[in-house]
Backbone as ProteinMPNN parsed JSONL, in Angstrom:
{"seq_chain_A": "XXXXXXXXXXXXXXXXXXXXXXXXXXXXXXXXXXXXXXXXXXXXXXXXXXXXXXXXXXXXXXXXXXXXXXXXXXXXXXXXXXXXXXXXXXXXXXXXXXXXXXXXXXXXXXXXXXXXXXXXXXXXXXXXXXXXXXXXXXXXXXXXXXXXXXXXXXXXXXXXXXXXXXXXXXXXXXXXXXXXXXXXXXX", "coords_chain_A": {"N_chain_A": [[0.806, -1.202, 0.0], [2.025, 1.252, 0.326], [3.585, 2.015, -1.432], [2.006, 2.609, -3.24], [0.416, 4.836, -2.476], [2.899, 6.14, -2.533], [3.066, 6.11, -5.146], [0.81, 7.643, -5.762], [1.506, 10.328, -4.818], [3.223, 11.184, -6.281], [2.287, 10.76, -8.684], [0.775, 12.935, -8.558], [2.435, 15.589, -8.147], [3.947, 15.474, -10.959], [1.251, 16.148, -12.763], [0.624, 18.484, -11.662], [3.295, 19.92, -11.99], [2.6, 19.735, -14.431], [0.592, 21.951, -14.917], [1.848, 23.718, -13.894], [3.49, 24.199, -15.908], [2.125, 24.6, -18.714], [0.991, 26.93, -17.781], [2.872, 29.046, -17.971], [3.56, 28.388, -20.469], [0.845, 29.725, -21.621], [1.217, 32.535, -20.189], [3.315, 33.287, -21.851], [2.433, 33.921, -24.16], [0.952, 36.464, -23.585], [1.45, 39.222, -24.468], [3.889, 41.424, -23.443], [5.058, 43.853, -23.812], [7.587, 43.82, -25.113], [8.887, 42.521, -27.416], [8.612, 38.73, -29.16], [8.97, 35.55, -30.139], [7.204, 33.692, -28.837], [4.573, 34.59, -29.088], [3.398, 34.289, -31.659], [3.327, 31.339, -31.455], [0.634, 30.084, -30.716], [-0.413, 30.359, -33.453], [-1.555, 28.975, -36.952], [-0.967, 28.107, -40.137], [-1.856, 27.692, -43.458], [-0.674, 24.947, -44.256], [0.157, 23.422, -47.389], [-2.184, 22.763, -47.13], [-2.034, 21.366, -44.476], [-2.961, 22.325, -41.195], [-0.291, 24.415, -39.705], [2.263, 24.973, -37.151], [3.712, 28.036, -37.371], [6.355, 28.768, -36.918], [7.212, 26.506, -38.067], [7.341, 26.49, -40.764], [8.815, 28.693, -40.829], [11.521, 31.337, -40.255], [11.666, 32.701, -37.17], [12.176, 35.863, -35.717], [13.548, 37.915, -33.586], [14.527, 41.413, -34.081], [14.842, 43.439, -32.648], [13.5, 45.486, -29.521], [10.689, 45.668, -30.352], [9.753, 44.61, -32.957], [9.222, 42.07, -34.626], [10.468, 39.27, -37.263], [9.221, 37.413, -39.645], [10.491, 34.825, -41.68], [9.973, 32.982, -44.216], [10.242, 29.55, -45.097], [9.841, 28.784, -47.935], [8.708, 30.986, -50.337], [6.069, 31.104, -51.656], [4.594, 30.995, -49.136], [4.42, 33.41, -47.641], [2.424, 35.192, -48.097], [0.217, 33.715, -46.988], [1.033, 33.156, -44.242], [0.659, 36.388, -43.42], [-1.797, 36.767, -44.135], [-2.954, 34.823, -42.262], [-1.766, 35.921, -39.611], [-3.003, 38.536, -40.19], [-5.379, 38.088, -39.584], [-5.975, 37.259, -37.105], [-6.248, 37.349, -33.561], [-4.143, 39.302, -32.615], [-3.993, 41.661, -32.865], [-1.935, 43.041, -34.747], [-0.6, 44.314, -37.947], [0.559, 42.868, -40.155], [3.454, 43.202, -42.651], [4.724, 42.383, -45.688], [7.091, 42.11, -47.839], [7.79, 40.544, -49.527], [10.21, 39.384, -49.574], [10.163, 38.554, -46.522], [8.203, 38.648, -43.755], [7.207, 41.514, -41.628], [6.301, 42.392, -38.54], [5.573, 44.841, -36.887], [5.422, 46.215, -33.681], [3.082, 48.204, -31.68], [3.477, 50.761, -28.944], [2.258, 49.617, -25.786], [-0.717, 51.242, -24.592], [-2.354, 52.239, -21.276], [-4.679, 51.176, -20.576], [-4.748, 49.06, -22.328], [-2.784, 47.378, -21.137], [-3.731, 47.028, -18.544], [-5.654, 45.321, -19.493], [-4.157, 43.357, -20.562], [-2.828, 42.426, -18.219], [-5.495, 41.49, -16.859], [-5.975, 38.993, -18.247], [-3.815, 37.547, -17.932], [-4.127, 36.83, -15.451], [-6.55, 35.793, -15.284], [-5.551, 33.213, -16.366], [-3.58, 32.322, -14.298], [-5.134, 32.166, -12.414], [-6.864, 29.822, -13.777], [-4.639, 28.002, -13.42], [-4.743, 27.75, -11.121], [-7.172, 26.565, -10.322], [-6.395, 24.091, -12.188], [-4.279, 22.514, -10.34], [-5.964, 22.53, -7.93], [-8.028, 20.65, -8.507], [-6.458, 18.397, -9.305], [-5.893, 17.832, -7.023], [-7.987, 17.168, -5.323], [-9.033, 14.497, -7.257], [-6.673, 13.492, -6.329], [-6.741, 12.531, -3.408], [-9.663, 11.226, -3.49], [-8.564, 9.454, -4.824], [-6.738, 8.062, -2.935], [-8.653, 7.859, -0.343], [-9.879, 5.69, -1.708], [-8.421, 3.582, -1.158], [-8.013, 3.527, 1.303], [-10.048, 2.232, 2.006], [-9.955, -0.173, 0.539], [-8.012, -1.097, 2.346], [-5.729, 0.24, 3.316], [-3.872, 1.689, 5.87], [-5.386, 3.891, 8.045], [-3.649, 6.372, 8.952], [-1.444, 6.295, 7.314], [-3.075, 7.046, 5.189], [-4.196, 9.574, 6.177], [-1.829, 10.732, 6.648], [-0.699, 11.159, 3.232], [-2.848, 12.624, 2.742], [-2.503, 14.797, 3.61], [0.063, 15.505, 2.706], [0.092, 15.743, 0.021], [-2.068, 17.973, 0.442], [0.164, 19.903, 0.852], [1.617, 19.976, -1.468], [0.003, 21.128, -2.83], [-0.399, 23.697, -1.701], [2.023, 24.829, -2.082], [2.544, 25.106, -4.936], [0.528, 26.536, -5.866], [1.166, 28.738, -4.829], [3.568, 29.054, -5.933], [2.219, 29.835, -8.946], [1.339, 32.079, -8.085], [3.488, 33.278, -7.625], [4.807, 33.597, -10.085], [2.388, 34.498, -11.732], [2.569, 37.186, -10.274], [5.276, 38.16, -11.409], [4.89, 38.143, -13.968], [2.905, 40.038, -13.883], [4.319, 43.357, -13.278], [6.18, 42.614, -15.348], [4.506, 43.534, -17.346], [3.333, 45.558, -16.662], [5.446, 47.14, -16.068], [6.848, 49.786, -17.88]], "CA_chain_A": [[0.0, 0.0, 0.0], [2.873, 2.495, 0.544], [3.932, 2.448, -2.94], [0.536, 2.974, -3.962], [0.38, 6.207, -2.004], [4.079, 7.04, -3.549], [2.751, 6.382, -6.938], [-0.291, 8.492, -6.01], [1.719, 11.364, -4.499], [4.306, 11.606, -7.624], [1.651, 11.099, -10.194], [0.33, 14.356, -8.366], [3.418, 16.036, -8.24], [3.513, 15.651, -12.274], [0.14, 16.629, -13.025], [1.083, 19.912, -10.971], [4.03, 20.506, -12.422], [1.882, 20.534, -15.779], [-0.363, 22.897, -15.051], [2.237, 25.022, -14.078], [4.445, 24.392, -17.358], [0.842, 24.844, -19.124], [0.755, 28.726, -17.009], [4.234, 29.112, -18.531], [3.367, 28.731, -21.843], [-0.074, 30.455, -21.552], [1.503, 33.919, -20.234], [4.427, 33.419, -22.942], [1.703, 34.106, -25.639], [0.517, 37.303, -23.7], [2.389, 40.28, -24.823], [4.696, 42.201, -22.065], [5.697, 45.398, -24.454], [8.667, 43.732, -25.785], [8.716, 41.574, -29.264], [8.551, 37.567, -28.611], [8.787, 34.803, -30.855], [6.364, 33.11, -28.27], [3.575, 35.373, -29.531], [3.289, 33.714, -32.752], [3.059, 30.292, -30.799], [-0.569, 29.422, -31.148], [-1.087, 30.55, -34.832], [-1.333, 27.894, -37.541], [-0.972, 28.236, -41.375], [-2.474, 26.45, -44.226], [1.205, 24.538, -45.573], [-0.283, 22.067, -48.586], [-3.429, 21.434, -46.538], [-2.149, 21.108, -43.16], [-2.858, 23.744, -40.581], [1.334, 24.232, -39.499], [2.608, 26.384, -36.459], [4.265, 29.11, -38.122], [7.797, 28.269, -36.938], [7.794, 25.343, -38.686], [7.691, 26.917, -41.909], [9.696, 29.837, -41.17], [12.428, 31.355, -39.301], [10.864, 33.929, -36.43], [13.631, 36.484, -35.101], [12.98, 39.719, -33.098], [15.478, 42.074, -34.393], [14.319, 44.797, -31.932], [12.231, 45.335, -28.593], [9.84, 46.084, -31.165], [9.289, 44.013, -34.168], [9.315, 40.525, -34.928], [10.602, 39.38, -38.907], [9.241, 36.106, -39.928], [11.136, 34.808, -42.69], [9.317, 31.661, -44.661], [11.352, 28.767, -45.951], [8.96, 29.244, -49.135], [8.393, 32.023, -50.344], [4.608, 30.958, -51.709], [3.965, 30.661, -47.788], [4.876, 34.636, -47.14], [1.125, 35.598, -48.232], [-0.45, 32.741, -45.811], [1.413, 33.758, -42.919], [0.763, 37.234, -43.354], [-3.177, 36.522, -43.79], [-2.752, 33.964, -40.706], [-1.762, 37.297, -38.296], [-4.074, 39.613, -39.76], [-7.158, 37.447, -39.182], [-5.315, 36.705, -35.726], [-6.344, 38.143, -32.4], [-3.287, 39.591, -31.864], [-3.95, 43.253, -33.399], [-0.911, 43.351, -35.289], [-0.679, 44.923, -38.89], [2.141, 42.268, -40.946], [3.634, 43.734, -43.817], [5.295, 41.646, -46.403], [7.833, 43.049, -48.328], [8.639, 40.176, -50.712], [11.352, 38.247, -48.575], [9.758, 38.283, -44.924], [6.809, 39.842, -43.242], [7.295, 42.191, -40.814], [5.585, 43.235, -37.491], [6.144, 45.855, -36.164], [4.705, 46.241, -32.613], [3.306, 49.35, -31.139], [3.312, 50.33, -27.703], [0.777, 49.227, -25.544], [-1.573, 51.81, -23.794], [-2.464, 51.731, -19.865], [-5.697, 50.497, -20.33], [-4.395, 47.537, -23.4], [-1.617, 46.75, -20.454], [-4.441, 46.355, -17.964], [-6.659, 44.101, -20.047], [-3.044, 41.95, -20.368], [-2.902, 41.625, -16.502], [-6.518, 40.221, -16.563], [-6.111, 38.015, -19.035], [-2.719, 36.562, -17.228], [-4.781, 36.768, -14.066], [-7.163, 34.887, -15.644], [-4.543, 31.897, -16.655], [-3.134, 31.84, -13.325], [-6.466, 30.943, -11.811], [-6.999, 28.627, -13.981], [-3.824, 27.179, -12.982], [-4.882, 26.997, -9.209], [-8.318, 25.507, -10.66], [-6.328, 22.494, -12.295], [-3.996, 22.228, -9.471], [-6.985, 22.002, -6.726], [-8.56, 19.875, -9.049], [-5.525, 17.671, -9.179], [-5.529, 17.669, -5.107], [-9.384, 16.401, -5.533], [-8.695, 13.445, -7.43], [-5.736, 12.198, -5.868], [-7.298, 12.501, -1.98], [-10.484, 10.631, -3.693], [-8.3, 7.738, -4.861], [-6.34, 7.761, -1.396], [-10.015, 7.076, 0.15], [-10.106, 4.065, -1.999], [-7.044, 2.696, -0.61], [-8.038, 3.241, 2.522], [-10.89, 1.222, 1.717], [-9.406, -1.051, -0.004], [-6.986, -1.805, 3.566], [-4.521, 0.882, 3.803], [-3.94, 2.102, 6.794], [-5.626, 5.598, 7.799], [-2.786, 6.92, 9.31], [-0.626, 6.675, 6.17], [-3.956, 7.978, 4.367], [-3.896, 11.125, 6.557], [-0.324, 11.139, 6.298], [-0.603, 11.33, 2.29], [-3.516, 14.084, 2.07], [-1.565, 16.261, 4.196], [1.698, 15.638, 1.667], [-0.889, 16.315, -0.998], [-2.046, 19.424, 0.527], [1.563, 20.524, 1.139], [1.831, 19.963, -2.361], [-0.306, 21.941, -2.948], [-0.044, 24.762, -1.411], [3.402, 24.977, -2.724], [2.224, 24.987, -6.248], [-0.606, 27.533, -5.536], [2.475, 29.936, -4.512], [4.157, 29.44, -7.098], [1.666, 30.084, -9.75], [0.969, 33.257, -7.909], [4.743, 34.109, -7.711], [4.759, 33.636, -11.737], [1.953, 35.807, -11.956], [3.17, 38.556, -9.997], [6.587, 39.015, -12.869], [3.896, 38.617, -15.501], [2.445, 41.355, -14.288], [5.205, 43.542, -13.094], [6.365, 42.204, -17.268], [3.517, 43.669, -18.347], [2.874, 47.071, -16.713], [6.436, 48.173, -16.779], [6.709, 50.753, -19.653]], "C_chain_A": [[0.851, 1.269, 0.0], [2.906, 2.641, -0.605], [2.898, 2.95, -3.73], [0.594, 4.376, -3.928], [1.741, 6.719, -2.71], [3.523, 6.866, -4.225], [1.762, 8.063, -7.063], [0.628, 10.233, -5.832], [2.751, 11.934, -5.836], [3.26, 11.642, -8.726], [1.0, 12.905, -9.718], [1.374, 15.456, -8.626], [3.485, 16.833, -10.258], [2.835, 16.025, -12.813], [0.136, 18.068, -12.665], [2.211, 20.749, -11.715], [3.772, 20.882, -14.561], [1.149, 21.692, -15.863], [0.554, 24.215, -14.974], [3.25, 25.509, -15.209], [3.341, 24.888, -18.679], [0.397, 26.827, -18.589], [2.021, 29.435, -17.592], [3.905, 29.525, -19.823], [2.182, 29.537, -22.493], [0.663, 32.081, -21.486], [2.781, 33.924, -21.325], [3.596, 34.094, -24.331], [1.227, 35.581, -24.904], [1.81, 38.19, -23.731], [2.755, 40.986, -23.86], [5.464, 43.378, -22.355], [6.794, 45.035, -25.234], [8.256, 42.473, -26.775], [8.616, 39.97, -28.622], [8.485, 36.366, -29.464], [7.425, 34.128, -30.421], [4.777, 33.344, -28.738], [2.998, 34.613, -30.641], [2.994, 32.157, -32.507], [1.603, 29.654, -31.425], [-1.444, 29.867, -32.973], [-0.336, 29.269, -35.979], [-1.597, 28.562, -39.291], [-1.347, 27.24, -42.428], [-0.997, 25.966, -45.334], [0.386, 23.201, -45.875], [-1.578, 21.574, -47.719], [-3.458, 21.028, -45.25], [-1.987, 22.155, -42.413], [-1.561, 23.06, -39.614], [1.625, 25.677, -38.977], [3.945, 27.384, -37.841], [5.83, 29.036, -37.856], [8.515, 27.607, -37.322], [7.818, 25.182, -40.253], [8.468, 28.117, -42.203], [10.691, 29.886, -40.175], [11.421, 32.796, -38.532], [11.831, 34.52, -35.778], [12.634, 37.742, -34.464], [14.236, 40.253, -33.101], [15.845, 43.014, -33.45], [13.697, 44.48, -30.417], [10.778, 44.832, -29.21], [8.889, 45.815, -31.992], [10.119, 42.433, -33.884], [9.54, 40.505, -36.606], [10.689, 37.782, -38.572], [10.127, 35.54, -41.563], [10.693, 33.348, -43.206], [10.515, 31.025, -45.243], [10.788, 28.696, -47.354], [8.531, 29.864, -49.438], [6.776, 32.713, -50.821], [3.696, 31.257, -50.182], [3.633, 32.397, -47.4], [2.915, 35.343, -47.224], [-0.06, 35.158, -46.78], [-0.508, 33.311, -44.573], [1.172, 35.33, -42.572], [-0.894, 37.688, -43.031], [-3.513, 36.303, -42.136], [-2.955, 35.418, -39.65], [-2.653, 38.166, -38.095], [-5.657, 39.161, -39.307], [-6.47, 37.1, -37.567], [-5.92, 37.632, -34.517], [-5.557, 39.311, -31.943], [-3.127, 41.198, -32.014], [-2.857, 43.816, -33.783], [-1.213, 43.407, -36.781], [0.669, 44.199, -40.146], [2.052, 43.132, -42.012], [5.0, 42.904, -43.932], [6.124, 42.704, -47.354], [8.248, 42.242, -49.423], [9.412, 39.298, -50.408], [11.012, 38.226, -47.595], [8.737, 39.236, -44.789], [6.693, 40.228, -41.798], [6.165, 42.459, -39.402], [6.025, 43.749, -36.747], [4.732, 46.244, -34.66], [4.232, 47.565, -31.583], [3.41, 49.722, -29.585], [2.405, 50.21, -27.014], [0.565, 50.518, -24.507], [-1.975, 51.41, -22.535], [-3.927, 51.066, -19.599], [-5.607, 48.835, -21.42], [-3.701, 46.672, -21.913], [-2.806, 46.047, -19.015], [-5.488, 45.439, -18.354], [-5.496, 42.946, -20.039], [-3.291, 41.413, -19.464], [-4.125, 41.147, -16.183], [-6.642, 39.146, -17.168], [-5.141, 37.004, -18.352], [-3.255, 36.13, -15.678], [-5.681, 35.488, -14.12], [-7.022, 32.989, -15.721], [-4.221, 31.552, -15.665], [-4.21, 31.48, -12.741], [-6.484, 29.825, -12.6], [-6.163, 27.826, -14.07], [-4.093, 26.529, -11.848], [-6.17, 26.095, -9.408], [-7.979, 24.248, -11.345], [-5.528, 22.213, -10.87], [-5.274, 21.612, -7.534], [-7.457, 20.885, -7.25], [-8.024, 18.107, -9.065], [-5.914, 16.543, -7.648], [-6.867, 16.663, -4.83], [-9.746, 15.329, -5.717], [-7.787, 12.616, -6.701], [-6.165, 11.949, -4.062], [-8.617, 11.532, -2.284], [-9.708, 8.875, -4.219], [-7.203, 7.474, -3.351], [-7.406, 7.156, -0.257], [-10.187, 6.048, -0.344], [-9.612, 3.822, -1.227], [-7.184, 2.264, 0.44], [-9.266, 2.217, 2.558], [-10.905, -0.068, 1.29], [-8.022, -1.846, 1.517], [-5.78, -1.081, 3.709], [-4.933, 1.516, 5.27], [-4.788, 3.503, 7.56], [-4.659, 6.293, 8.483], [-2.22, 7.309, 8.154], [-1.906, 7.321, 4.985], [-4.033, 9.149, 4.753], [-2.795, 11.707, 6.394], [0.028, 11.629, 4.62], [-1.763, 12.247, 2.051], [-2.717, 15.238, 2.79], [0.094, 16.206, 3.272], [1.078, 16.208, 0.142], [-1.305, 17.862, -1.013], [-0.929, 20.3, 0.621], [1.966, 20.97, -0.56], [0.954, 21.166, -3.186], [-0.669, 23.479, -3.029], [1.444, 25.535, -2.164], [3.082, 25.312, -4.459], [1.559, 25.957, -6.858], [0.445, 28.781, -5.388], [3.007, 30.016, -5.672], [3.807, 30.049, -8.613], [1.539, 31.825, -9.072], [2.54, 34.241, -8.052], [5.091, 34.231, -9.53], [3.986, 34.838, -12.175], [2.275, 37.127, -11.571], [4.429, 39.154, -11.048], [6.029, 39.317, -13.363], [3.68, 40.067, -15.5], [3.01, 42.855, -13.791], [5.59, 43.886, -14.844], [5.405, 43.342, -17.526], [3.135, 45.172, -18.24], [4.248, 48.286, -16.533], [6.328, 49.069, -18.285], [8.247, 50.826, -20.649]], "O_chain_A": [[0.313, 2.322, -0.342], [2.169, 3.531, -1.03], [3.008, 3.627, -4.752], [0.761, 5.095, -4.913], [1.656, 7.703, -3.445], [2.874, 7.911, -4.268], [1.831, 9.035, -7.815], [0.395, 11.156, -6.613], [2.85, 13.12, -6.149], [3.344, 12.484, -9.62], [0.861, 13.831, -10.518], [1.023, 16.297, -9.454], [3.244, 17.959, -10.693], [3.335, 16.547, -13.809], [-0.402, 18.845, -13.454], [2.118, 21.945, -11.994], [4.271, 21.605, -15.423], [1.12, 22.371, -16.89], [0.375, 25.294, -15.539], [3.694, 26.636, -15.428], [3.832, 25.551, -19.592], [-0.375, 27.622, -19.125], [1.941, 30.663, -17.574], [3.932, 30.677, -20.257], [2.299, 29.996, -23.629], [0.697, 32.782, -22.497], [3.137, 35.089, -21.502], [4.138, 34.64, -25.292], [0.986, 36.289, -25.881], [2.891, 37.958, -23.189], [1.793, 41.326, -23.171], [6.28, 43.903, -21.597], [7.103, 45.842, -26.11], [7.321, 41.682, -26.648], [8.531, 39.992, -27.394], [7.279, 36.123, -29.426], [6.554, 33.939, -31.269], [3.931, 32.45, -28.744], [1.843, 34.262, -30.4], [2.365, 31.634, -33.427], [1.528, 28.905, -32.4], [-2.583, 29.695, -33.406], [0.801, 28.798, -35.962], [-2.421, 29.454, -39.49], [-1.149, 26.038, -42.252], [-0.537, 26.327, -46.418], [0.051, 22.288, -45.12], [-1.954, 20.408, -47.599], [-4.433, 20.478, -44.739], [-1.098, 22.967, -42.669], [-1.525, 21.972, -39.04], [1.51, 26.794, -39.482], [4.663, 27.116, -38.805], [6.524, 29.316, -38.833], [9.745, 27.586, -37.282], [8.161, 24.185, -40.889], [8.765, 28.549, -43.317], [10.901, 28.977, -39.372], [10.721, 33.611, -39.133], [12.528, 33.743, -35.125], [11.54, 38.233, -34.744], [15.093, 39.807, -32.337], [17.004, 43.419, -33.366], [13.422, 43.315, -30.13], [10.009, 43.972, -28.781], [7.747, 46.267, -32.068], [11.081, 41.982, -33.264], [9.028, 41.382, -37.302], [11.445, 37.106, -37.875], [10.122, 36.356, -42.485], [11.128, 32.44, -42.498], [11.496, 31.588, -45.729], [11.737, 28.452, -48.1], [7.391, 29.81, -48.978], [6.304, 33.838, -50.658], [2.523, 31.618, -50.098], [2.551, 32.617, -46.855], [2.407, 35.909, -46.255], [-0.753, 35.82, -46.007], [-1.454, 33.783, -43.943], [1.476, 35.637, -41.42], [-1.291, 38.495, -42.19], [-3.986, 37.005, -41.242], [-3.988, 35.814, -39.11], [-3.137, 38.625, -37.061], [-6.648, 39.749, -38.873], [-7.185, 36.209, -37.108], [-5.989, 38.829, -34.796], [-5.976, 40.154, -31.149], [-2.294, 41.864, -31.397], [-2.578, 44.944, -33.378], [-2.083, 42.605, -37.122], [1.462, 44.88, -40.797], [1.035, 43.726, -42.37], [5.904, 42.699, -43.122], [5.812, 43.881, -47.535], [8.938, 42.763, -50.3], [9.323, 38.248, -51.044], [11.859, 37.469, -47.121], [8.463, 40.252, -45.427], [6.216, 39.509, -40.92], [5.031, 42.789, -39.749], [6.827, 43.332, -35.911], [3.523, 46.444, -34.776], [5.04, 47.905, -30.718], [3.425, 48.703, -28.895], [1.387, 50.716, -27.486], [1.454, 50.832, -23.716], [-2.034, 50.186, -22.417], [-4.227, 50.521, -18.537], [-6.262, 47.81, -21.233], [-4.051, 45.523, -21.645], [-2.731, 44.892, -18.597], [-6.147, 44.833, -17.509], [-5.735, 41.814, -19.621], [-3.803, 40.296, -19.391], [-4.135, 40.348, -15.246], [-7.386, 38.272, -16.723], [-5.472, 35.831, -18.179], [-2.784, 35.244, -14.965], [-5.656, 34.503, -13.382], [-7.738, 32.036, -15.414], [-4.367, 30.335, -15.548], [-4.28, 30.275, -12.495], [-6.096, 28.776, -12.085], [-6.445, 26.798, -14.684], [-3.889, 25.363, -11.511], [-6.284, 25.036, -8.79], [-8.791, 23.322, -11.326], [-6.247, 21.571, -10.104], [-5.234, 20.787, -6.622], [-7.369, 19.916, -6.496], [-8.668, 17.067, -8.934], [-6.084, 15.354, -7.379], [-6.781, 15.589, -4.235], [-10.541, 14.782, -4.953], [-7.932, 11.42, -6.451], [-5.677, 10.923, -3.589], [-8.847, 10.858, -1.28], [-10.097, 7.717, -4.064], [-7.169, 6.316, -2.934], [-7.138, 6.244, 0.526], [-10.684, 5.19, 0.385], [-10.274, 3.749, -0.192], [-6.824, 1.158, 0.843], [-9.17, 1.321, 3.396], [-11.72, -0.933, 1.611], [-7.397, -2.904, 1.446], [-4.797, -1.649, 4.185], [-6.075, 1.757, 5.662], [-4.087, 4.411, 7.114], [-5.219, 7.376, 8.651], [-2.341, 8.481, 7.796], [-1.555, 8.008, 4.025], [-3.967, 10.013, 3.878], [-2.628, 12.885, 6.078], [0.953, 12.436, 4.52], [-1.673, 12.771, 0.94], [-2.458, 16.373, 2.392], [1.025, 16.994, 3.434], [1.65, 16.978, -0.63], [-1.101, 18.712, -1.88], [-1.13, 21.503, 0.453], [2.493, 22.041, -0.858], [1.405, 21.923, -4.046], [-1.05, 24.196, -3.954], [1.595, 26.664, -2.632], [3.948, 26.041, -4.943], [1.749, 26.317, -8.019], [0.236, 29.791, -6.06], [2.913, 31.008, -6.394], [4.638, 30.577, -9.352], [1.712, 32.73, -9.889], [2.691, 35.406, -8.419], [5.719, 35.205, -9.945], [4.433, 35.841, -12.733], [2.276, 38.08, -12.349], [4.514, 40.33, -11.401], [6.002, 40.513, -13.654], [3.941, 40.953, -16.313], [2.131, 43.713, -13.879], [5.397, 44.94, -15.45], [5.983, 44.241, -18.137], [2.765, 45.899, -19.162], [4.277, 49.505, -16.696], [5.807, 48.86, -19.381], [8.25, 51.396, -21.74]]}, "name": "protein", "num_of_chains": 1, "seq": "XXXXXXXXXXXXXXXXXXXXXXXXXXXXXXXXXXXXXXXXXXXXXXXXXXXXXXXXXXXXXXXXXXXXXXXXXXXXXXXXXXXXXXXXXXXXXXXXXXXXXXXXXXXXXXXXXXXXXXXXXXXXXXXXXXXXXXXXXXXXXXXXXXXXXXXXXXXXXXXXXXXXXXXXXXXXXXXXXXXXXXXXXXX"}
């Protein structure tokens, strides 16, 4: 039964440490005033038929704070990708020039910069909402166990390593968010 409970407490562990590699890559896509390859992350392009992140048909550089220059390995693609952005959320303006397509990034306004920090606010909850969630499941299969003939000692002993775990995790998502947004309302 011990190993059980290790399995249970490491598969938690893992699951945790997704959500917060998952909060990672979430605020990487929101914009923080300076240029980002990351930005470009969740946009997909139509290469021969298959919708294809945009990195994987081009090269993405930030020359600048400023601007980002995508540079296609095909130069048929340069149109696509340029479509791709402007139909994109991201309220950026590409301009193609022929050999790469430019964005140039303006600066963000104090009310754009506070819609960022709710949106990253946003993400980090719903980090602590998989993480609790996490904590939920694995304390519900620890009640098996104990049902199943584990001890309840070592079952109290593993929701309180659970909640520890938790807590810890919960901090840290909040200490992430606090740079973000820090990142985000510097000027």
């Amino acid at each position: 039964m011990e190993e059980e409970i290790s399995m249970y407490l490491d598969d938690a562990k893992d699951q945790m440490n997704g959500a917060v590699d998952h909060l990672h890559n979430e605020l990487g896509k929101i914009r923080a005033g300076k240029a980002s390859p990351a930005m470009l992350d969740g946009l997909k392009v139509d290469y021969y038929g298959t919708p294809t992140v945009i990195s994987q048909v081009a090269s993405v550089s930030t020359p600048d704070a400023r601007s980002i220059v995508i540079k296609p390995w095909e130069k048929n693609m340069l149109a696509e990708i340029e479509k791709t952005i402007r139909d994109s959320d991201l309220g950026l303006n590409p301009v193609n020039d022929g050999e790469v397509v430019r964005l140039a990034l303006p600066p963000l306004t104090e009310d754009r910069r506070k819609d960022l920090v709710k949106q990253a606010r946003t993400e980090g909850e719903n980090a602590k909402v998989s993480v609790r969630n996490i904590r939920k499941k694995t304390n519900d299969s620890l009640k098996k166990l104990q049902k199943d003939g584990a001890s309840e000692d070592a079952v109290k002993d593993a929701e309180g390593e659970v909640q520890k775990l938790t807590d810890a995790f919960v901090a840290q998502v909040d200490e992430i968010l606090k740079k973000k947004e820090t990142d985000i309302m510097t000027v």
